[in-house]
C-alpha positions as CSV (number, residue, x, y, z in Angstrom):
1,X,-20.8,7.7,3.5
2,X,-21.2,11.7,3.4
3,X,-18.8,13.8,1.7
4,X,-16.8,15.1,4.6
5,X,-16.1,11.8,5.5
6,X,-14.6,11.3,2.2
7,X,-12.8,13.8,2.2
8,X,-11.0,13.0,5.4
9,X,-10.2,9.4,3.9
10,X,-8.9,11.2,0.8
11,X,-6.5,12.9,3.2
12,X,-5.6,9.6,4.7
13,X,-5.1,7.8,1.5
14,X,-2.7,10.6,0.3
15,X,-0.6,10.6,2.9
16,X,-0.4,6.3,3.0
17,X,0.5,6.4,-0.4
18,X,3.5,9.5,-0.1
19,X,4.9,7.6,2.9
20,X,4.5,4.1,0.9
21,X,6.8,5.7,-2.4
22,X,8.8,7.2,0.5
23,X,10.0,3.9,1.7
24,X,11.2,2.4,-1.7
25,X,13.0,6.1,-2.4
26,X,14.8,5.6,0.2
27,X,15.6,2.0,-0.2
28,X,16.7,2.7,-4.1
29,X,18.4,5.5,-2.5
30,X,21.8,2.7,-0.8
31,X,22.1,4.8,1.6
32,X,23.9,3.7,4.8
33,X,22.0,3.3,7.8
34,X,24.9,2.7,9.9
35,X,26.3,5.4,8.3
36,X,23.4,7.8,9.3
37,X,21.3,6.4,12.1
38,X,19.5,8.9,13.2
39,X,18.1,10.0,9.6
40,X,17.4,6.6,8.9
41,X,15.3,5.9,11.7
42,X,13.4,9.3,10.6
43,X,12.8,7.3,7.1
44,X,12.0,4.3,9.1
45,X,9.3,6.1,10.1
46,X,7.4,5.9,6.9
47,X,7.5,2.2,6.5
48,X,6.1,1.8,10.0
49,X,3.2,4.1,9.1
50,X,2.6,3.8,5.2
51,X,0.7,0.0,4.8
52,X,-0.7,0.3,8.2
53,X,-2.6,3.6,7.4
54,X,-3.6,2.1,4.2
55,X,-4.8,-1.7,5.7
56,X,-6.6,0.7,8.3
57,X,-8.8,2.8,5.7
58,X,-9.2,-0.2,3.7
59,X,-10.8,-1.7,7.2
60,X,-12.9,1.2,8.0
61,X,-14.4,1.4,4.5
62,X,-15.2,-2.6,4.1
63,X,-16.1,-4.0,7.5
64,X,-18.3,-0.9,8.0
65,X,-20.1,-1.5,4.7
66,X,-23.4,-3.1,4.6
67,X,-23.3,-7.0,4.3
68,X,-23.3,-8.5,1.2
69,X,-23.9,-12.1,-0.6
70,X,-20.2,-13.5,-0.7
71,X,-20.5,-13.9,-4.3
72,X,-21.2,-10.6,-4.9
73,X,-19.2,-9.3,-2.2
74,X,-16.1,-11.4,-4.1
75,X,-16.7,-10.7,-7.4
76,X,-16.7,-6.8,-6.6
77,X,-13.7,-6.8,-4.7
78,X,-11.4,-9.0,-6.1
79,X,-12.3,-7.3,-9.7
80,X,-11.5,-4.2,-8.7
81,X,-7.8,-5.1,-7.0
82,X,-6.6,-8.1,-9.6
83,X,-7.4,-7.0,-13.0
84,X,-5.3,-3.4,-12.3
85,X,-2.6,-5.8,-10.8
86,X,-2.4,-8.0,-13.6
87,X,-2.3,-5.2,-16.1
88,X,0.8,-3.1,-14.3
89,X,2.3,-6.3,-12.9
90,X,2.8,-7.0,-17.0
91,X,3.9,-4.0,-18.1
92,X,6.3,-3.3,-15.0
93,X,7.4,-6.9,-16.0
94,X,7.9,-6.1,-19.5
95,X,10.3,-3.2,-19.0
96,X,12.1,-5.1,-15.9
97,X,13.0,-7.8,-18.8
98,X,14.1,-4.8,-21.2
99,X,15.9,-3.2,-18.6
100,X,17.8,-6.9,-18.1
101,X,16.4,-6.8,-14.5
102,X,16.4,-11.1,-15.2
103,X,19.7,-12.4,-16.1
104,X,17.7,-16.0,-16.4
105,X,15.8,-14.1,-19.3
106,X,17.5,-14.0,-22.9
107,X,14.2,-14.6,-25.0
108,X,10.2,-13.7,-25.7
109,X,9.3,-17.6,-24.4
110,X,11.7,-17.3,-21.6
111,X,9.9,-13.9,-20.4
112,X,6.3,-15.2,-21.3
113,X,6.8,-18.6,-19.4
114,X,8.6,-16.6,-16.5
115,X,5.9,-14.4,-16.3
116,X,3.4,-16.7,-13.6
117,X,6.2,-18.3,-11.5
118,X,7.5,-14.8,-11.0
119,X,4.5,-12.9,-10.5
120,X,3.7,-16.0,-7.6
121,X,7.0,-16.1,-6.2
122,X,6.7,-12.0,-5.8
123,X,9.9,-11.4,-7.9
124,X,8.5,-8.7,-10.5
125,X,8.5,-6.1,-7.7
126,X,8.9,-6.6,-3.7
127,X,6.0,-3.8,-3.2
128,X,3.4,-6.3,-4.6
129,X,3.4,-8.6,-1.3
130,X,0.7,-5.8,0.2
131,X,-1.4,-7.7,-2.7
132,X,-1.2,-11.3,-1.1
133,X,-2.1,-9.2,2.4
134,X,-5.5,-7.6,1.0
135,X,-6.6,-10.5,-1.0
136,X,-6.6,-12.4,2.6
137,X,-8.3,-9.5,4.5
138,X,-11.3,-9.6,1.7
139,X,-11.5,-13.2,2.0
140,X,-12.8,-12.6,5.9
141,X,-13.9,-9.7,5.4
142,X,-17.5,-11.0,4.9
143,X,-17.4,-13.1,7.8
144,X,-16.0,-10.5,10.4
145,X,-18.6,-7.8,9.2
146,X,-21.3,-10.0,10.3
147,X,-19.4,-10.7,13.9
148,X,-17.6,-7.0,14.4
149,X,-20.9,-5.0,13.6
150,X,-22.8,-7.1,15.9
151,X,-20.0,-6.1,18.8
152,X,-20.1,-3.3,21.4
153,X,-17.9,-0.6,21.3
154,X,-16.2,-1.7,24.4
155,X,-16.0,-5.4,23.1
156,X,-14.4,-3.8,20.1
157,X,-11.9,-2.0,22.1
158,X,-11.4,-5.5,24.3
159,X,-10.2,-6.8,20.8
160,X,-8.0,-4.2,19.8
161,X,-6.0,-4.3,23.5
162,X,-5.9,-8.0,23.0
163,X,-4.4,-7.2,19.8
164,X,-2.0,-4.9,20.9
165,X,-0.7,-7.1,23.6
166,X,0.1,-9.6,20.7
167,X,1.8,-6.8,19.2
168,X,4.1,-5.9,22.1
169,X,5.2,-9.8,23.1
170,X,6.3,-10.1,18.8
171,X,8.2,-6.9,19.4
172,X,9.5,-7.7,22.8
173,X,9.9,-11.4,23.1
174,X,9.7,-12.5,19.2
175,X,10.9,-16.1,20.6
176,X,7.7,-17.1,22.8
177,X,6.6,-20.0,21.8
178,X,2.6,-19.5,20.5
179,X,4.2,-16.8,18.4
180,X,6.3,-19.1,16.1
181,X,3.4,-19.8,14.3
182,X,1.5,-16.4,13.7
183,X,1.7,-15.2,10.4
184,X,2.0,-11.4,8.7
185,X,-1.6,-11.6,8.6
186,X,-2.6,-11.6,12.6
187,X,-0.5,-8.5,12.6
188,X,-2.2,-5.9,9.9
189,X,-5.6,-7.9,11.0
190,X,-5.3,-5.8,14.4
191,X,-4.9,-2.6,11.9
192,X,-8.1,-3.7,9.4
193,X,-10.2,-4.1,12.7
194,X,-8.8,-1.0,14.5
195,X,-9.5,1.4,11.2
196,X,-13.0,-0.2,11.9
197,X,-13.4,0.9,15.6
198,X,-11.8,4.7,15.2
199,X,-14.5,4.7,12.2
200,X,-17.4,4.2,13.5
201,X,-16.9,6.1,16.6
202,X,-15.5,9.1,15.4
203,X,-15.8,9.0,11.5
204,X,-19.0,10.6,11.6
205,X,-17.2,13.4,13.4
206,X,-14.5,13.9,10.9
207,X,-15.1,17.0,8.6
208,X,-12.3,18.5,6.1
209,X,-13.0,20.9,3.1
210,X,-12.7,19.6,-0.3
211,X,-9.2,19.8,-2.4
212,X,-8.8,18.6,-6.0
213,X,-5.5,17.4,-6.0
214,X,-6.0,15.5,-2.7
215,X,-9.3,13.9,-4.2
216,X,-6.8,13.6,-7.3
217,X,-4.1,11.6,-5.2
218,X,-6.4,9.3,-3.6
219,X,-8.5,8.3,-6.6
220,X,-5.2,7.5,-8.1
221,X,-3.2,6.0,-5.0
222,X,-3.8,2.0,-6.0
223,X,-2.4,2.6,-9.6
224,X,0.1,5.2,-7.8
225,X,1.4,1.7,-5.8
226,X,1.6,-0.8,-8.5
227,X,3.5,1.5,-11.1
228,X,5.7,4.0,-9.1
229,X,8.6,1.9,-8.6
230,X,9.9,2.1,-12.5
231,X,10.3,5.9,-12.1
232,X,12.3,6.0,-8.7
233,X,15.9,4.2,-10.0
234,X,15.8,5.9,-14.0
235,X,15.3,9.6,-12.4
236,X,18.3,8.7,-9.4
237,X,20.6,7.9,-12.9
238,X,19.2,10.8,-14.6
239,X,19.8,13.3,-12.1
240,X,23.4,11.3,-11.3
241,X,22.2,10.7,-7.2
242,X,24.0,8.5,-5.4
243,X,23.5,7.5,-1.7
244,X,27.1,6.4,-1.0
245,X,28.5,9.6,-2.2
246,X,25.8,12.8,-1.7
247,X,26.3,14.7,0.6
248,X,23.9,15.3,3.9
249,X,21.5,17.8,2.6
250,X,20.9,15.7,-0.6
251,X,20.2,12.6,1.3
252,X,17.7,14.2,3.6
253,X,15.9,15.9,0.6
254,X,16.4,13.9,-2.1
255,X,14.2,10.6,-1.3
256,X,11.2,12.7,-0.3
257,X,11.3,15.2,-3.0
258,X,11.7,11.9,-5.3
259,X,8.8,10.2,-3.8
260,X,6.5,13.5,-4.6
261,X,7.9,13.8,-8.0
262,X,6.8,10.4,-8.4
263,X,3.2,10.5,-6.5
264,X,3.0,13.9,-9.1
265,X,3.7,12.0,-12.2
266,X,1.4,8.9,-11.5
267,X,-1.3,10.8,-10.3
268,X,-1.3,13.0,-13.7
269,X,-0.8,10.3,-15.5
270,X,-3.9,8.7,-13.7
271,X,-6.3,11.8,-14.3
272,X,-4.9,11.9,-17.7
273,X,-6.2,8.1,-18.4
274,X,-9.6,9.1,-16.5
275,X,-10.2,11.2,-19.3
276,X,-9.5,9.3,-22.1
277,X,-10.1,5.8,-20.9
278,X,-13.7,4.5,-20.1
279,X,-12.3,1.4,-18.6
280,X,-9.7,3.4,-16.3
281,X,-11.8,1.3,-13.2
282,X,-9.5,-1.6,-14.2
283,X,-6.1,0.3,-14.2
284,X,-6.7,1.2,-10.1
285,X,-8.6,4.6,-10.6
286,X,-11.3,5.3,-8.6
């Protein structure tokens, strides 16, 4: 991959995560939709976009990879996306218990046997679904590199319209029967295979000049997602926000400028532990 390429993807990754923090500022935020329609649909905006970008780098990076031995195709992947999950998963755990997020939770055993059923059941932090979602992609991933690089560009593009048509009929006519039984999975697979087919026709293409704090923001995005949701509620009580009360022009500015506080304060907390840390690969930093 040359360096203007990844410099472009830096770009990318930067934005996925701002609009990713984005969403969960503004759903910390209790603001009413009803209440404000037209500025929630502009919010809405970033959770349509955020994972998709995100599942669509993640698809143009792997599937255009060279093939690899599953094991060793496994073992890299999985490595590098579980053991940082684990590690923030327990500590974001840890200060939900202090915090008396669990009401079920009065003791040390309680929280320590708690720990699995609730990390399985999603219930230490909503975000972490996206987790379940990649650890599926990687496990085809192998499999559709050997099929997808083998395909024309035109067969490619047949895929992604067939895709898209899928899309449309969930959107449209969500009660057709063959789409009762599609899962979350068929629908960011389209993305993972369409990031694919925009890189390799145009990637090489794609040239940007270097920037620090983009490269900064991207090497740190992964921890960025699995930590950033203890800072948003504590700094809405510090600064004394509240969405049913503020008026307009704080709840237009405040869940943005929130969610680049946040991406500011994870990301130099991420360059901080690059320095100090040799094993900062198994916190999420590139």
């Amino acid at each position: 991959m040359t360096k203007e390429r990844d410099v472009v993807l830096d770009i990318l990754r930067a934005l996925a995560i701002l609009m990713v923090v984005t969403v969960h500022t503004w759903s910390l935020a209790r603001i009413d939709a009803n209440a404000y329609p037209v500025l929630s649909v502009v919010y809405a905006c970033f959770h349509r976009c955020g994972v998709p970008l995100f599942v669509m780098i993640s698809g143009a990076l792997q599937l255009s990879a060279p093939v690899r031995p599953l094991g060793e195709f496994y073992k890299k992947r999985y490595l590098r996306i579980l053991i940082p999950f684990f590690i923030w998963s327990a500590i974001v755990y840890t200060l939900s218990c202090l915090a008396g997020k669990y009401p079920d939770i009065h003791s040390l055993s309680d929280g320590v046997l708690c720990y699995i059923p609730y990390m399985l059941t999603n219930r230490i932090n909503e975000a972490y679904w996206f987790i379940g979602l990649i650890v599926a992609l990687y496990a085809i991933t192998p499999f559709l590199q050997r099929t997808l690089q083998a395909c024309s560009r035109n067969e490619l593009i047949g895929i992604c319209v067939v895709w898209l048509c899928y899309v449309l009929l969930r959107r449209f006519y969500p009660s057709l029967y063959l789409l009762e039984y599609t899962s979350r999975l068929t629908y960011f697979l389209g993305f993972y295979i369409l990031g694919y087919l925009l890189y390799r026709e145009w990637g090489k293409r794609l040239t940007a000049k270097p920037n620090a704090v983009i490269r900064a923001i991207s090497d740190c995005s992964y921890m960025t997602y699995l930590m950033h949701m203890v800072f948003i509620t504590p700094f809405y009580m510090l600064v004394g926000f509240s969405g049913a009360t503020a008026p307009m022009w704080l709840l237009m500015l405040m869940p943005i400028s929130t969610s680049i506080l946040v991406v500011a304060i994870c990301t130099f907390g991420g360059v901080l532990l690059k320095k100090i840390l040799p094993i900062y690969r198994y916190l999420g930093i590139n």
